[in-house]
C-alpha positions in Angstrom: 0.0 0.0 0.0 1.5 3.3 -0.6 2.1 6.2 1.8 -0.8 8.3 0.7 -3.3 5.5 1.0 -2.0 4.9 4.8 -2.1 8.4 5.3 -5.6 9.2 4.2 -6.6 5.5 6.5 -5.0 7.4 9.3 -6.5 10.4 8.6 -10.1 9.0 8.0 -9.8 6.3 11.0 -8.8 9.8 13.5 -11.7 11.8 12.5 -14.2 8.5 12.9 -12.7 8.2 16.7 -13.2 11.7 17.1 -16.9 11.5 16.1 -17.4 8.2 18.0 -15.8 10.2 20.8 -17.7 13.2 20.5 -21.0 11.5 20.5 -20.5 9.6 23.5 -19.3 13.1 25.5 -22.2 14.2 23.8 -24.8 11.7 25.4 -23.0 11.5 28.5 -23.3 15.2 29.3 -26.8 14.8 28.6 -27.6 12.1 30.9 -25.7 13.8 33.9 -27.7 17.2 33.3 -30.7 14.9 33.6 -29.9 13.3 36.7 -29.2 16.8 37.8 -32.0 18.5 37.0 -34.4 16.8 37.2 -34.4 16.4 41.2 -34.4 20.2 41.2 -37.7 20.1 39.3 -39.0 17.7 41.5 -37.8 19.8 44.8 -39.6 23.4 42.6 -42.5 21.6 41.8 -42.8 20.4 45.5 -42.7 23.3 47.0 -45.1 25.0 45.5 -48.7 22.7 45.3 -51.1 25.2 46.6 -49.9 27.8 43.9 -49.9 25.3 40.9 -53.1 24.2 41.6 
C-alpha cells in the first residue's frame, strides 16, 4: 500500500474516533444534566402545590 493511501486511513480512521468520541461526550453530558435536574424540578414543583393548583 503506498504512503498516501495509509495516510488518508490514518487520517479518515482519526476523524471517525473523534466523532465516536464526540457522540459519546455528547450523550453522557446529557444524561448527567438529567440526573441533575431533574431532582431540582422535583424539589420546585414540591414546594409550590397550593400555587400550581
Amino acid at each position: 500500500m503506498s504512503d498516501a493511501a495509509e495516510i488518508i486511513l490514518a487520517v479518515g480512521f482519526a476523524v471517525a474516533l473523534v466523532i465516536v468520541g464526540l457522540t459519546v461526550a455528547d450523550h453522557i453530558n446529557r444524561a448527567q444534566t438529567v440526573e441533575l435536574y431533574t431532582p431540582y424540578y422535583a424539589v420546585r414543583s414540591n414546594q409550590y402545590p397550593l400555587i400550581e393548583s
